[in-house]
C-alpha positions in Angstrom: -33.7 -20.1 28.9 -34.9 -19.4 25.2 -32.9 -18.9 22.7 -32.6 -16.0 20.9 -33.7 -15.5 17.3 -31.4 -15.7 14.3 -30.6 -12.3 13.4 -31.5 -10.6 10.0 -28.1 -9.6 7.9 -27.9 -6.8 6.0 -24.4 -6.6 3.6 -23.5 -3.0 2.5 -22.2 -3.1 -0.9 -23.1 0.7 -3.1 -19.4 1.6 -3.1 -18.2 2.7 -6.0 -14.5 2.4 -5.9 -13.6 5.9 -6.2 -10.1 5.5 -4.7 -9.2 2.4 -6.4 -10.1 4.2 -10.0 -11.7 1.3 -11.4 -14.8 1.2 -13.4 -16.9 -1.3 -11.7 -18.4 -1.2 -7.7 -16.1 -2.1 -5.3 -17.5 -5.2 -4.0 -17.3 -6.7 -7.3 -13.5 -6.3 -8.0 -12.0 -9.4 -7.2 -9.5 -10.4 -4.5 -8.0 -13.7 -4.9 -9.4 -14.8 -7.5 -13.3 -13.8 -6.6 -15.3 -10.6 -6.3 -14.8 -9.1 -3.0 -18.6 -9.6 -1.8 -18.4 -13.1 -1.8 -16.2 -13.4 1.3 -18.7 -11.1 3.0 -21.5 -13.2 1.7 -19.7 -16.3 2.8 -19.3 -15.0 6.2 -23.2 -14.0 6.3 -24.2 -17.2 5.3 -22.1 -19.0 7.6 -24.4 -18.3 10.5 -27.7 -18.9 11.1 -30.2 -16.0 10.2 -33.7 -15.3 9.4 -32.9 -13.4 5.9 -29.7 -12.5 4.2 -29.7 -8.8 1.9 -27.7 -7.2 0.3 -27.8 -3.1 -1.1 -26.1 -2.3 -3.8 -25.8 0.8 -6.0 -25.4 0.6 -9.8 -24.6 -3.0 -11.5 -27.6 -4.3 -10.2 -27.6 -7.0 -12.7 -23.5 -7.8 -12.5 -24.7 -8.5 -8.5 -27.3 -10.5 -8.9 -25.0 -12.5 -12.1 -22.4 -12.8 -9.6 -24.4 -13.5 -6.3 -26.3 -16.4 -8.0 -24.7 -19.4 -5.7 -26.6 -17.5 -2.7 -30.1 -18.4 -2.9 -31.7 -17.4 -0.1 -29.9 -13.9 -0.9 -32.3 -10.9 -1.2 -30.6 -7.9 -3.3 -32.5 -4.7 -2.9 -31.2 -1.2 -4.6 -30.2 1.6 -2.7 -31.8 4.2 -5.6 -28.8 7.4 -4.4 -25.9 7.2 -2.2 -26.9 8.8 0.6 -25.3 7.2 3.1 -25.2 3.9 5.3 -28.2 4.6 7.2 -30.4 4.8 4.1 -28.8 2.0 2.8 -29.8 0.2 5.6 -33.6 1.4 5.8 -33.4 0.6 1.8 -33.0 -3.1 2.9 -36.4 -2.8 4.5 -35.7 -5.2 7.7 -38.6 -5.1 10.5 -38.1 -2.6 12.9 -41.7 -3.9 15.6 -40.0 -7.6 16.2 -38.1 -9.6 18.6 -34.5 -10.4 17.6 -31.3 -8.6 15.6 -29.7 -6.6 12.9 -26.8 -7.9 11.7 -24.6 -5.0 9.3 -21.6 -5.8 7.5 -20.1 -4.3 4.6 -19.1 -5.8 1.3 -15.3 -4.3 1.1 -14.4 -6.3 4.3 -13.8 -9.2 2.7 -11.5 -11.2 5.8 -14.3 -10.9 8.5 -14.6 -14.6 9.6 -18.3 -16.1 10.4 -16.5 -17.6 13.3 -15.6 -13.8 14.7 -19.2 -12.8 13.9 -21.0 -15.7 15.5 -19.3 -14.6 18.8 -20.0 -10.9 18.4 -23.8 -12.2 17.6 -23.2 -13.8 21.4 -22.0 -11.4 23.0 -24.5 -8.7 22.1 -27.1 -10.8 22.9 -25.5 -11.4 26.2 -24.8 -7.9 26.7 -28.8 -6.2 26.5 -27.0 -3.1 25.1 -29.3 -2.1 21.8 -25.9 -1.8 19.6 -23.1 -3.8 19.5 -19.8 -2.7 17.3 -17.6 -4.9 15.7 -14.1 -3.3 15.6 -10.1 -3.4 15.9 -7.9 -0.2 16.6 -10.5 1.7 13.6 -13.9 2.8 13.0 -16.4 -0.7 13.3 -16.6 -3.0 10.7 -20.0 -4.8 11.5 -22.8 -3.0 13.9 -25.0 -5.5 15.5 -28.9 -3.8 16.5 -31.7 -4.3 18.5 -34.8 -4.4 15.7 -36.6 -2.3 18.0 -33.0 0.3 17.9 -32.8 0.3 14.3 -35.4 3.1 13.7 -33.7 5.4 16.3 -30.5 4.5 14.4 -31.7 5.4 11.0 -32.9 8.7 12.2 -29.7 10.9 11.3 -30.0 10.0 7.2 -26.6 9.5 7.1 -24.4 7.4 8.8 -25.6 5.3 11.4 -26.4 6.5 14.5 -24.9 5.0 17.4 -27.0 4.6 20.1 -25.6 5.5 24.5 -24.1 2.4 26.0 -23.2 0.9 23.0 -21.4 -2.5 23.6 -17.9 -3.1 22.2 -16.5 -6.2 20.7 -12.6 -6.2 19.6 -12.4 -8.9 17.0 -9.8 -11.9 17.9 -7.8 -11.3 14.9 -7.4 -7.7 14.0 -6.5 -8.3 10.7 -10.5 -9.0 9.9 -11.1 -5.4 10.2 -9.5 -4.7 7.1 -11.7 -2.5 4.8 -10.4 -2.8 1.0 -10.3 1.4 0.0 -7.6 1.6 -2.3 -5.1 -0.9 -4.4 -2.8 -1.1 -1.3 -5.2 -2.0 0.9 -6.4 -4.7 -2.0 -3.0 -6.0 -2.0 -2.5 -6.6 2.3 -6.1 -8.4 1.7 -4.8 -10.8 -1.2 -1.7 -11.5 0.8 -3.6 -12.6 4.1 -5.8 -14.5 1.7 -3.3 -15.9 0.2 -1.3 -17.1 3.5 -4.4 -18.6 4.8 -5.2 -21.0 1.7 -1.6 -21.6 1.5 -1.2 -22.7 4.9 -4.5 -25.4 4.7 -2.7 -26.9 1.4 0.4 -27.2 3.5 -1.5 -29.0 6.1 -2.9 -30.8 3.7 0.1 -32.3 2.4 0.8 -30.2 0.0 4.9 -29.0 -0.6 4.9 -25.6 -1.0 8.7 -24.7 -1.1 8.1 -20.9 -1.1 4.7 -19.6 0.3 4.8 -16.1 0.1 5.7 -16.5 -4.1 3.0 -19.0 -4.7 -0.4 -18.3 -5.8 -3.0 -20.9 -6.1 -6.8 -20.8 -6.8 -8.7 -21.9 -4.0 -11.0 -23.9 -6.9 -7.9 -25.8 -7.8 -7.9 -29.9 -7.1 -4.3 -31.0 -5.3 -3.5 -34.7 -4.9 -1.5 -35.8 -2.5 2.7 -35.5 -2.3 2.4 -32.7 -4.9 6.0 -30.0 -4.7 5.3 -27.1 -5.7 8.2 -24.8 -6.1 8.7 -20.5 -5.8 7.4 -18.3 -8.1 4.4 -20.6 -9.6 0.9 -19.5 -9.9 -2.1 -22.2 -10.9 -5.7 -21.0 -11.9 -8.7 -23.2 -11.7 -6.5 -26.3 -12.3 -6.4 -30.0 -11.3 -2.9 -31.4 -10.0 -3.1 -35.2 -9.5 -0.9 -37.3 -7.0 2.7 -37.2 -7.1 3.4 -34.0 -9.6 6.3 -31.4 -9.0 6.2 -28.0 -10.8 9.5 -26.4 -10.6 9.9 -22.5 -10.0 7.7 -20.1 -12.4 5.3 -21.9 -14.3 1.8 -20.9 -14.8 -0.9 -22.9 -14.8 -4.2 -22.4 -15.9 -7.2 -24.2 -16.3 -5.1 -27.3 -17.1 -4.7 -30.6 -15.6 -1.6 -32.7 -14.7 -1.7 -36.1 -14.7 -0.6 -38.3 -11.3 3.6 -38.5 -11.3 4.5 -35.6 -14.1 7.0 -33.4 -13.7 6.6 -29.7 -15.2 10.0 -28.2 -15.4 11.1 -24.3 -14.5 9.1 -21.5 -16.5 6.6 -23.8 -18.1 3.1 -22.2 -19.2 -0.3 -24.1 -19.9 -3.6 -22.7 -20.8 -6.3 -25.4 -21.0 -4.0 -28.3 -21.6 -4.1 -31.8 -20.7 -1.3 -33.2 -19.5 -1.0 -37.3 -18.7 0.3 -39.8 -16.2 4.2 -39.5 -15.8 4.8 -36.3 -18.7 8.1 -34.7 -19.0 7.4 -31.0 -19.7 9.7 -28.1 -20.1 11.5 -26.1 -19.0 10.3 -22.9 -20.5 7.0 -25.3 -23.0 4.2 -23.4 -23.7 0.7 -25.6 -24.1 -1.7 -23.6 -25.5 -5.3 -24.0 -25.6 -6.7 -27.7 -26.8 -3.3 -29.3 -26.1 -3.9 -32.9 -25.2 -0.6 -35.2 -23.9 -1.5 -38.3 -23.2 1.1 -40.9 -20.8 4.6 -40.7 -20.8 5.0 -37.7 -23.2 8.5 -35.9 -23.0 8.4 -32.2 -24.3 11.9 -30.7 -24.7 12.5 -26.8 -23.5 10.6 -24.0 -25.6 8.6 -26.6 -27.1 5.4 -25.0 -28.1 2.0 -26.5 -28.5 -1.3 -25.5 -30.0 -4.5 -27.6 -30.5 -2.8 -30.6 -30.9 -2.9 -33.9 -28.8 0.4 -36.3 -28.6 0.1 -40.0 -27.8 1.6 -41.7 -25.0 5.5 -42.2 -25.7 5.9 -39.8 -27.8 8.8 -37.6 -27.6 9.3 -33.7 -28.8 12.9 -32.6 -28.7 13.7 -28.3 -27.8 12.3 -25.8 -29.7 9.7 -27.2 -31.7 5.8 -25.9 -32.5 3.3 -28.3 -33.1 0.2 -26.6 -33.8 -3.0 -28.1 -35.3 -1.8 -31.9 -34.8 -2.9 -35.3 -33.9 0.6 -37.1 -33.0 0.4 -40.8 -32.2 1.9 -42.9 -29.8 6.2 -43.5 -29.7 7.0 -40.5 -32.5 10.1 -39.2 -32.3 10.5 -35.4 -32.8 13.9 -33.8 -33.0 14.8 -29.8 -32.6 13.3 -27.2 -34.3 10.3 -29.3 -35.9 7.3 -27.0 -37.0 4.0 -27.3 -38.0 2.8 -24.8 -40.4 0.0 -24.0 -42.9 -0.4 -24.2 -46.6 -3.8 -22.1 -46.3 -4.6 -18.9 -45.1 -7.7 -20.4 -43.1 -5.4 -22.5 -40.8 -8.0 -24.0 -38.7 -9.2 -26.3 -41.7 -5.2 -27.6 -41.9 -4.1 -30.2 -40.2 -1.4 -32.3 -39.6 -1.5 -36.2 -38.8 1.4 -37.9 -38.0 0.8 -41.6 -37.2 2.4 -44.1 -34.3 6.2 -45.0 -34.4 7.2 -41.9 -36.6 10.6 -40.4 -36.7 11.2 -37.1 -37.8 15.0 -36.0 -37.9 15.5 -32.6 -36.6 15.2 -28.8 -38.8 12.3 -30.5 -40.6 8.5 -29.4 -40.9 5.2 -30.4 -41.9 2.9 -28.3 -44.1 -0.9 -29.2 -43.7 -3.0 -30.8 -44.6 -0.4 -33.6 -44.7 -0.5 -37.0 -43.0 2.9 -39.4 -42.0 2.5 -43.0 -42.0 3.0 -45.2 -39.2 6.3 -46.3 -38.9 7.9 -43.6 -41.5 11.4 -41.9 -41.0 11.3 -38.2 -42.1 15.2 -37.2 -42.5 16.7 -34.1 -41.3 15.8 -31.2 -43.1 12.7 -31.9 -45.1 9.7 -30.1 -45.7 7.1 -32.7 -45.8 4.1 -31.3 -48.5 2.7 -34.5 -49.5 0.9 -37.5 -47.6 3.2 -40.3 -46.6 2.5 -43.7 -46.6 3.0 -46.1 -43.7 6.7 -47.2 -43.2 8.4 -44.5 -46.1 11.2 -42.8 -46.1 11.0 -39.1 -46.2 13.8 -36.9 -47.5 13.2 -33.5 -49.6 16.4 -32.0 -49.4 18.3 -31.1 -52.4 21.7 -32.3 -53.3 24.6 -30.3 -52.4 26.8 -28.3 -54.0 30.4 -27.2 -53.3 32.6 -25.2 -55.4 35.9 -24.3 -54.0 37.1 -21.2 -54.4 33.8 -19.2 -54.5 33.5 -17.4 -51.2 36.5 -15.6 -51.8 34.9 -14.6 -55.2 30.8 -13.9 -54.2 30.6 -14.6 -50.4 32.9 -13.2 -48.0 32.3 -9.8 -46.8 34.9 -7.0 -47.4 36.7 -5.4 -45.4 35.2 -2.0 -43.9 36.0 0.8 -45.9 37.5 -1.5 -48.6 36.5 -0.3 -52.1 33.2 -2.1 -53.8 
C-alpha cells in the first residue's frame, strides 16, 4: 500500500494580542524565553511535509527577523483580519491535488510534533475529509483533505467544518492550551518550564527546587552541577561540578568546572574560573573576568575588570575598571574610583602579589607594583613601584578634653 503524501502546514499567526494588552502580535511575545511561534514552528517542522507557511498580520518584517532559523519557511500576509478561513486561503495551498492540509495556530505553543504526527495518521486512516485536533475545547489543529479545503473556505470566516468530521483527543490535554491572555501565558511557561526542568534532572542535573528554578533552554550544564531554589540562568554555560546556592541570577555568564556561587549572587556577562569562590550577595557586572581560584567576599561588586587566579577580594568592595593580577590581597571596603569625568579612559592596574589593607582605594589612572603593601586607609593617587610601601594617612591627633568642649551633642532642649 502507498504511502500517503506529506501534508502541506499552514501556521496561523495574525493575532494581535488584544487581551494580553501588549503592543506587539501575539505569536511573537515570548514564552520561556522565545517568541511563542517558534514552538508551533518547531512542531511543524518536526514532521515531514511538502511546504511549511506561515500568515501573519502586521510585523511582517519582526516575523521574518525572528523566523529566520526556518528556511524552508514560507511567510505570506494575511492583508485584513478577516478571519481563519481567509487566513488560510491567503496561504495559497493547492486545493486540485492528492494529499493534506495541516492548520495549526501560532498561540499554541505546547502542541508536540509527536501528538501531530499521530493525528496526521489517524486522519489519513480515517478517509473522513477533516480531522480535528482537540481536548475538552474548541480544536487546536484541523487536518483537510486538499480537495475539502475549498468547501471549507467557503463561509469567509471561520473554518467550515465539513459532516463526518473525524475526532482526535490529544494524549496530553495540556497541548491544547491556546495562550489568550497573561494567565494563560503563565500555565504555558510553567508546563514549559517543568518539561526542561525534568530533562536536566534526568540529565544529571541537581535541581533542589524545580518549581522555583528557571533555566534557559540555550544554557550549557556539565555534569554533577546543584542548583539550589529560587535561581534563574539566561543563556549561560555551567561547567562540571559547580553549585549555585538559592537566588542568584545568571546571565550570559559562564562558570568555570568546581566553583561555588554563594546565595543571592548576580552576574551579567561575567567570566568566572575553575574553582571561584563567589558571594553571597557579589554582583559581576558586565566585562568581569575571574580567572582560577578567585575568592570574592559578600557584596563585592565588580565592573569591567578581570582578577587573576589567587587573588582574593574581601566583603564589600567595588572594583570597577581594573586589571588585578594573580595572589592580591583585597581587604573590606576597597574601591575603585575615578579622577576623570570620562571614566572609561581610567584605569586601575594593580600588579601580582599586592596587598591592600582594608578602607583603602585607588583613584585611576594609577598602577600598584608587584609585590607592594598598601596600608589601611590610603587613598592611593600616584603610580607605585614594584615592592613599596603604600601609606597616605595622616598622623593623628588627640586632645583630651575636647569632645566635651566642640563634639558631644547636647542634651535635647538644652540651651545653645
Amino acid at each position: 500500500m502507498a504511502s500517503s503524501p506529506a501534508p502541506h502546514i499552514v501556521v496561523l499567526a495574525g493575532g494581535a494580542g488584544a487581551r494580553m494588552r501588549i503592543g506587539h502580535p501575539k505569536a511573537l511575545h515570548p514564552v520561556f524565553f522565545r517568541p511563542m511561534i517558534h514552538y508551533a514552528l518547531d512542531a511543524a517542522a518536526g514532521l515531514e511535509h511538502a511546504s511549511l507557511r506561515l500568515v501573519v498580520g502586521r510585523a511582517e518584517r519582526e516575523f521574518r527577523e525572528q523566523c529566520r532559523g526556518y528556511p524552508d519557511l514560507r511567510i505570506v500576509r494575511q492583508e485584513y483580519p478577516l478571519g481563519t478561513a481567509d487566513a488560510v486561503r491567503a496561504a495559497g495551498l493547492p486545493s486540485d491535488a492528492d494529499g493534506d492540509a495541516l492548520i495549526l495556530f501560532g498561540d499554541v505553543p505546547l502542541l508536540s510534533a509527536a501528538a501531530l504526527r499521530e493525528l496526521a495518521a489517524r486522519h489519513a486512516a480515517s478517509g473522513a475529509a477533516c480531522t480535528l485536533g482537540r481536548a475538552d475545547g474548541p480544536a487546536v489543529v484541523h487536518c483537510y483533505r486538499l480537495r475539502a479545503l475549498p468547501d471549507a473556505l467557503a463561509g469567509g470566516g471561520d473554518l467550515l467544518v465539513p459532516p463526518g468530521a473525524a475526532e482526535f483527543l490529544l494524549p496530553d490535554p495540556v497541548e491544547a492550551l491556546d495562550v489568550d491572555d497573561l494567565h494563560d501565558l503563565w500555565r504555558a511557561e510553567t508546563v514549559l518550564r517543568e518539561r526542561y526542568n525534568r530533562e536536566l534532572m534526568l540529565k544529571g542535573t541537581a535541581l533542589q527546587d524545580p518549581r522555583t528554578t528557571l533555566i534557559d533552554p540555550r544554557c550549557r550544564i556539565g555534569r554533577d552541577v546543584r542548583i539550589e531554589g529560587g535561581c534563574t540562568v539566561i543563556n549561560s554555560i555551567i561547567e562540571a561540578g559547580v553549585r549555585v546556592e538559592a537566588f542568584c541570577r545568571l546571565v550570559d555568564s559562564e562558570i568555570g568546572e568546581g566553583s561555588l556561587v554563594l546565595q543571592g549572587t548576580r552576574a551579567e556577562q561575567a567570566r568566572v574560573g575553575r574553582d571561584c569562590r563567589v558571594g553571597p550577595y557579589a554582583h559581576l557586572r558586565p566585562g568581569t573576568h575571574l580567572q582560577d581560584d578567585v575568592w570574592l567576599g559578600n557584596f563585592v561588586e565588580l565592573k569591567n575588570a578581570s582578577l587573576g587566579s589567587g587573588t582574593r577580594a574581601s566583603h564589600q568592595c567595588y572594583i570597577g575598571d581594573a586589571q588585578v593580577g594573580r595572589k592580591v590581597s583585597i581587604g573590606c571596603g576597597f574601591i575603585t574610583s575615578s579622577s576623570s569625568a570620562r571614566p572609561l579612559k581610567q584605569r586601575t592596574v594593580i600588579e601580582d602579589d599586592v596587598v591592600i589593607g582594608g578602607a583603602s582605594q585607588a583613584i585611576a589612572p594609577v598602577t600598584v607594583g608587584a609585590g607592594s603593601f598598601v596600608a589601611t586607609g590610603t587613598s592611593v593617587t600616584e603610580d607605585a613601584p614594584p615592592d613599596s610601601f603604600v601609606i597616605s594617612r595622616s598622623r593623628q591627633v588627640t586632645k583630651p578634653g575636647y569632645s566635651k568642649k566642640y563634639g558631644k551633642a547636647k542634651e535635647p532642649g538644652a540651651p545653645r
